[in-house]
Each structure stands twice: as structure tokens, then as C-alpha cells.
N, C-alpha and C positions, 0 to 999 in steps of 0.2 A: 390366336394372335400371339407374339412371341413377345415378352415382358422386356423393357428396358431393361437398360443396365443401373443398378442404383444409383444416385450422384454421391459424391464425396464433397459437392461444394459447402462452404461453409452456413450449416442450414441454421433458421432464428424461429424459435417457440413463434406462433400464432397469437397474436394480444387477443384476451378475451373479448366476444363480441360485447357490444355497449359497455366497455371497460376503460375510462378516462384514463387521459394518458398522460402523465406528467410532462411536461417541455421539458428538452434534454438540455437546454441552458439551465433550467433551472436544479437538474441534478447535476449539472456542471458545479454551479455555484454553492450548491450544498456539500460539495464532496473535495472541489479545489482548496479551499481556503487552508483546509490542514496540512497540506505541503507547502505550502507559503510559511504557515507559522512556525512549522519544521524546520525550515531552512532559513527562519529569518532568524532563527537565537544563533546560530552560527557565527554571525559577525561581531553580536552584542555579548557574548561571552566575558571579553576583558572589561567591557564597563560593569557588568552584573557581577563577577568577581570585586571588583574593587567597590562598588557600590556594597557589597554585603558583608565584604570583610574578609572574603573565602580566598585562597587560590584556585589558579585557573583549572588546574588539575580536579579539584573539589568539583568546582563550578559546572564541567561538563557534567555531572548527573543532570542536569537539566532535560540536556540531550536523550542520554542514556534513558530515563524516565519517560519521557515524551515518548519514544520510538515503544517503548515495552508496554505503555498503555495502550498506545495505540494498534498494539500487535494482540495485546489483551482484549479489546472493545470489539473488532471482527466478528472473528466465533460468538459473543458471548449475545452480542446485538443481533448476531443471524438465529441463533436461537430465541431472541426476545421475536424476532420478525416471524418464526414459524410458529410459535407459541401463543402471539399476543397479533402480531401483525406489523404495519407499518404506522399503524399511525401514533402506536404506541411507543415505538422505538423514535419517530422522530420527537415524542414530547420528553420521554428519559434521555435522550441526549441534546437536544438543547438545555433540558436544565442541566445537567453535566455542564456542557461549555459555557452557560451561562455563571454557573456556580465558579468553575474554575475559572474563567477572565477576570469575575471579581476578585477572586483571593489572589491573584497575581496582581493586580491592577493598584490594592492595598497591602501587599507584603513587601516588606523589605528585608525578610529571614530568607539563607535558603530553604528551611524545613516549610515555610509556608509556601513559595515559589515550585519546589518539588509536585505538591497536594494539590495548587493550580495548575501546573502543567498535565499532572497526569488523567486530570478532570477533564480537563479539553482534550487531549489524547484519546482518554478512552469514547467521550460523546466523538471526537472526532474521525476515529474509526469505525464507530455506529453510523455516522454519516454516512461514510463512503461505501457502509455493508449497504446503506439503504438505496442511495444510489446507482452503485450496479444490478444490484436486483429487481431495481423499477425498469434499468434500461431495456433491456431486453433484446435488441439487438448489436452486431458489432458497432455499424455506424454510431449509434448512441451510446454505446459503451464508449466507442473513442474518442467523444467531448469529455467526458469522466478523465480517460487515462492521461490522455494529448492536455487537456488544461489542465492539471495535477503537474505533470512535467512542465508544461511552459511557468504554471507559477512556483514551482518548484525551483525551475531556474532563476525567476527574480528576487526570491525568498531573500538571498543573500545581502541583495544591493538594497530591496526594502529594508532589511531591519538596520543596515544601516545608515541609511536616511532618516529612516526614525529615530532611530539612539542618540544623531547627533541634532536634529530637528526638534523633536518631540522628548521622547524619554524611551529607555530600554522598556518600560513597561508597556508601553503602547506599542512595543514590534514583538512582544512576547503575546497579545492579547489580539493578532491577526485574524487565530480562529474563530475570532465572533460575527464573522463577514460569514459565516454559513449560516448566519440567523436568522438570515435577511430574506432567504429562500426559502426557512424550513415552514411560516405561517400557508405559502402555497405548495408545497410538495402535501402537509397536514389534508390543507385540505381537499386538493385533487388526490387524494390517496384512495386504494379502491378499499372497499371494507373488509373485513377480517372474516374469512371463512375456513375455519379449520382442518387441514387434511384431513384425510381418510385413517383412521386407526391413529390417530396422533396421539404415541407415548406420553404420558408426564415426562415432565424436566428432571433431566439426568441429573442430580447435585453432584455424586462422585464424576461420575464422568467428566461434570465441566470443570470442577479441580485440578484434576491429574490431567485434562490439557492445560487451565490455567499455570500449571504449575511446571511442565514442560516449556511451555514458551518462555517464562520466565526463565529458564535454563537454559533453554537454545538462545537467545536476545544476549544473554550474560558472559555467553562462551569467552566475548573476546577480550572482559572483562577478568574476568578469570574461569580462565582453561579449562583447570583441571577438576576442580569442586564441580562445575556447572555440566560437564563431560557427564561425570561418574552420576548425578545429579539425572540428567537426560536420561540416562540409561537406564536407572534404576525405575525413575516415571515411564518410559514406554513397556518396560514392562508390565508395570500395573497397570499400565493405559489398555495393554493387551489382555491382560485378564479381565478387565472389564469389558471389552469388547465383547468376548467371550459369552459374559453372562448375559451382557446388555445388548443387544446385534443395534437394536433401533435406541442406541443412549446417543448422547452426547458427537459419538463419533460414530455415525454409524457402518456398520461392517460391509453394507452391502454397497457401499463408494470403496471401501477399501477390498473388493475383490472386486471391480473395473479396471482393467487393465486401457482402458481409454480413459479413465476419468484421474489413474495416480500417474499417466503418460503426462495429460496438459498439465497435471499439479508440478510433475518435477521439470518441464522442461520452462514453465514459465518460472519456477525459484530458483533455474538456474539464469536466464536469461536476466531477471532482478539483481542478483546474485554479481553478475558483471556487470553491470549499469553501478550499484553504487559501487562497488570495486574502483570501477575504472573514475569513478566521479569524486574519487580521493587521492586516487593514482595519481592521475593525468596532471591537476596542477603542482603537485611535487616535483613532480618530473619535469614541468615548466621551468617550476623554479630554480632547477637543477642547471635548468640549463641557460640560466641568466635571464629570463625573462622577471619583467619588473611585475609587480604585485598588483599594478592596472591594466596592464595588459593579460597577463592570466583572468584574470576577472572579468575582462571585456570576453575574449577569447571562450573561457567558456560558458560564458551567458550565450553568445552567438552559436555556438555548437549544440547546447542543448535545449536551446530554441527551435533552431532550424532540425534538430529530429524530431521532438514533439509535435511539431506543424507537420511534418513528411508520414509520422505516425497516426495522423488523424485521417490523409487522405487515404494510408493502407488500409485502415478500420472500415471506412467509408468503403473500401468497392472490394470489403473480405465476400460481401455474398456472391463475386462474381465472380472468385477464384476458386480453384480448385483448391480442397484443403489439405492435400499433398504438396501443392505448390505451396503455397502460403506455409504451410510447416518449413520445408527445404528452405525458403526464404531467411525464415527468421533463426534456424540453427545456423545455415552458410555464414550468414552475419552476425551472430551473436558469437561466433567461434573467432571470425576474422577480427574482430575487434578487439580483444585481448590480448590476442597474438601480435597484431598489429604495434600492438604499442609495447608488448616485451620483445619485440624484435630492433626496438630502441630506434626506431623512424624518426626523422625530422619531426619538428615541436607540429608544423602543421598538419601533419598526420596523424598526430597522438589528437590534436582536438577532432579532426572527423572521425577517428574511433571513436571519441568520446560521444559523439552528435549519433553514429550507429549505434553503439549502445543503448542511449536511450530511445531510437528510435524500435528497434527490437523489444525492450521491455516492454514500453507501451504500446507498442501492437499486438505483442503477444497476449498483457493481459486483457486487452479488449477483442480479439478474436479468438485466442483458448479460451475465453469465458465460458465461451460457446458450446465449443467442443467439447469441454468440460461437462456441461450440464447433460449435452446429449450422450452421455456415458453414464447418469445417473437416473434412476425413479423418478417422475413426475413429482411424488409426495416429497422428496429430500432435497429439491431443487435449490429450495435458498437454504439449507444446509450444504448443499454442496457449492454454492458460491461463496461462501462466509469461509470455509476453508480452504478453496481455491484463493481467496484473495489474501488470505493466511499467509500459504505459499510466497506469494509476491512479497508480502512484507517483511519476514523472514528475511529474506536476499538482503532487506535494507540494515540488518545486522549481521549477515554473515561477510559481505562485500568490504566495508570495515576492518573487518576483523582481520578477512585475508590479508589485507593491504600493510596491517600492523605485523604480518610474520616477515614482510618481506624485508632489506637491506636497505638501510637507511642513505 
């Protein structure tokens, strides 16, 4: 008999037979809550300045902090999860975000505010390594990505509700709403069975990433140190590769030519989304729109891609993954162009609304694809750095938008 032709549609691991399955609300709510608190110090910036004494220029390390821990906590959590498991990683990162809400909750230094945010950052990037790698498929990936963006986009308008309601500390202390999930992700968690051959923990290896991303996150910070910085770590990163195939990064994700495809097309995809998610109200406000209506404007646009992003998630297993790729480059291209091509204000916000709908589709259906380009044994190392990738974009995107012409 003559063999089908292979499918290309976007295929999902098999969940272990008798293997509990976490509810995807509930890694929703484990993994949402840290783009809420991401984007809720956004508004509360000038009263945390003025509250602490700093200027506002100071005061963004908050920001800058948050985004780098939580770019830190990825990799470092997926390795607690290959190593140790899940249910390990969900008790060191709730104490993290527990630890860190406190110290923010009673600091009123920036040096003390810093040490809380980054506490919650980094638990709260272990969060969200734990929750993709429980999902397992796209449809549940895209409660993860789709509620991340939807609360992402209210982050703003929370924290300042809070600031003027409550206190900046209480819109700074967001991330504790993933705490509320993590007693039932613990204990529906399946138990810790060790790969096959599983290395010891690389120390240098997770260094010399550590200490890379810290360079890559810094770039936009400063350029040139952070450059030279970069450069210097990937090379050491590459001689340990070398030594170590199966360390920290391991080498046999880095010769998949399907596994560093979904890694760069989704940091690029990230990459544009917060670009344009810095751009676009400049650009508003350039163009005389008032400072509620921009607000209103792109809460509504990166609502309404978030919500379009989850139905894509939703019915990736029933597209072709040809299609689904074409899809999300066609539009992830159109949308930047779009709005350098200086379009009406209303056009600049549905670039903005594709943008993110792009991003989060992409990283809940490359997740996928991702994996399936890697070894079975490397899996949730290969997610922990796939979702690297994505985060990455949320410091490079930034950065571009600061070369541009004021």
C-alpha cells in the first residue's frame, strides 16, 4: 500500500496516559498576573519618583529591573523544572514572589523597591516557564499567551487606579495574584521523573547565559558596553558549548535548523509588538490626540488582538503549519510598515491590535513547533529558551523605538 504524505499540520505531544492535567485557567492565572504588574508600574512611575525622592529618569530602573529578571527566571526555572521538576519550581517561585511583594509592599527606598521587583520578576518568569510547559498544546498555550496580552493591556489603567485609589505599592504588588493558582498547579503537578542521561547542572553554562541576557536586556540602556559585553559572552558561551553539548545550552537545539527557525521568527514577531506598543501612542500623540483617548484607543486594539490570538491558538491544530507560518510573517511584516508608512491615527492602532495578535500566536503555536525540532529529553529546555526568545523582543522593541526621530 502506498504511504501517506506526512502532515505539516501543527502537531501536540501526547499527554501521558493517567497523567493529571492541570486546567488551562489555572495556568492562565499562574502566568497572567506578571504582565499585569509589568505594565501596571508604567503609570505609577511619577508618584514612585516623587514618593522616594528619585527622578523619573532614576525611577525607570524599576522597569528596566523587572523586564531583566524576568528575562533571568525563564532559562533558569526551566532548568529547575528539568532538574528538580515542577513542583519544585512552583514552591521557589512563589517564595520569590511572595518574598518580593513584601519587600515592595514595606520599602519606601528605590534600592529596596529594585530587590522586590526583581524577586517577583524572576518567580514570575518561573511562573510562566511552568505554565507553558504544563500546557502542552497550542489551544492551552493560547490561554497563557492571549491572557498575558489582554492583562497586559490593562496593566496600565490598573496601576493607575491603584495609585490613585489605593497606593503605588499595591499596583507594584499585582504579581501576587499568581499565588492564588500556584497551591492547585503544586498539587495537580505530575511527579518528577528524571530524563534519560540527565547531565548535572551546568554552573558556567548558566552564567554566561545569565550574564548575556543581562547584556542583550541592557543594550538600549547602553549600547555600546552592553554590545561589546554580548559579544564577548557568546563567545565563551560557544566554547562551552563545545565542551558541554548537553550544559546549560544545549548544542543539539542549536544544530535544529527547525528549532532556531521558531526561536527567531517568534523574537522577531515580540520584537514588533513592543516596538510598535511604544511607537503607536507617540505617534498619537503627535498627532494631537489627547492622552485619553490614546489610552482608551490602545487598550481597545490590544484587547481585541489578544482575544483574535486565542481563537488562532485554538484551531492551530487544524491548519496547515505552512499556513499558519505565512500568516503570522505576512502580518507581522504589515504592521510595522503600516504604521512607518505614516497612515491615519486609526490605522496605526490596528497595526498595533496585529502586532500583538501575531506575537501571541506565534508564541503559542511555535511553541509547538519548537519542541518538535527538539529531543524528547531537552523538551522543557527547549521551551525555557524558546520563551527567552519572546522576551528578549520585550527589550529589544524599546530600544528600537529609542533610535528613532523624535
Amino acid at each position: 500500500m502506498p504511504r501517506s504524505a506526512p502532515s505539516t499540520s501543527v502537531q501536540t505531544p501526547s499527554p501521558t496516559p493517567g497523567r493529571p492535567r492541570v486546567a488551562a485557567l489555572a495556568l492562565g492565572l499562574l502566568a497572567t498576573p506578571t504582565a499585569l504588574s509589568s505594565n501596571a508600574a508604567t503609570t505609577t512611575l511619577p508618584d514612585i519618583a516623587d514618593s522616594v525622592g528619585t527622578s523619573l529618569s532614576t525611577t525607570t530602573w524599576i522597569a528596566t529591573v523587572f523586564g531583566l529578571a524576568m528575562a533571568l527566571g525563564t532559562p533558569m526555572v526551566a532548568a529547575l523544572l528539568r532538574h528538580r521538576g515542577v513542583r519544585a519550581a512552583v514552591l521557589v517561585c512563589s517564595a520569590l514572589v511572595v518574598a518580593g511583594t513584601l519587600t515592595v509592599l514595606l520599602s519606601d527606598s528605590l534600592p529596596g523597591l529594585l530587590a522586590g521587583r526583581a524577586a517577583q520578576a524572576f518567580g514570575g518568569g518561573g511562573f510562566i516557564t511552568t505554565a507553558i510547559n504544563l500546557a502542552g498544546t497550542p489551544a492551552r498555550m493560547g490561554v497563557v499567551t492571549a491572557g498575558s496580552g489582554m492583562l497586559g493591556a490593562l496593566g496600565p489603567l490598573s496601576g493607575s487606579l491603584l495609585s490613585d485609589h489605593v497606593s503605588w505599592h499595591a499596583a507594584l504588588s499585582l504579581s501576587a495574584l499568581a499565588l492564588l493558582a500556584a497551591p492547585y498547579v503544586y498539587l495537580r503537578a505530575p511527579e518528577f521523573r528524571p530524563a534519560e542521561k540527565l547531565t548535572p547542572f551546568d554552573v558556567t553554562g548558566a552564567l554566561l547565559t545569565g550574564g548575556l541576557i543581562c547584556a542583550l536586556v541592557l543594550l538600549g540602556r547602553f549600547p555600546l558596553p552592553a554590545a561589546l559585553g554580548a559579544l564577548a559572552l557568546i563567545a565563551a558561551l560557544a566554547v562551552r558549548i563545545r565542551r558541554r553539548p548537553e550544559g546549560f545550552v544545549p548544542a543539539a537545539l542549536l544544530r535544529s535548523p527547525v528549532y532556531l527557525t521558531a526561536c527567531l521568527v517568534v523574537c522577531a514577531l515580540s520584537t514588533t509588538y513592543f516596538a510598535l506598543l511604544y511607537a503607536v501612542p507617540r505617534l498619537l500623540d503627535d498627532a494631537g490626540w489627547s492622552t485619553s483617548s490614546v489610552g482608551v484607543g490602545v487598550l481597545v486594539a490590544l484587547l481585541t488582538g489578544s482575544v483574535l490570538s486565542w481563537g488562532m491558538a485554538a484551531s492551530a491544530n487544524r491548519l496547515d503549519r505552512r499556513t499558519v507560518l505565512a500568516v503570522l510573517l505576512t502580518l507581522g511584516v504589515t504592521a510595522p510598515v503600516t504604521v512607518a508608512a505614516g497612515v491615519p491615527a486609526p490605522l496605526m492602532l490596528a497595526a498595533g491590535g496585529v502586532a500583538v495578535f501575531v506575537a501571541a500566536s506565534g508564541q503559542a503555536t511555535l511553541s509547538v513547533v519548537a519542541v518538535g525540532g527538539a529531543p524528547d529529553r531537552l523538551r522543557t529546555t527547549a521551551l525555557g529558551l524558546f520563551t527567552l526568545c519572546y522576551q528578549l523582543g520585550a527589550g529589544f522593541g524599546p530600544a528600537i523605538v529609542t533610535l528613532l526621530p523624535a
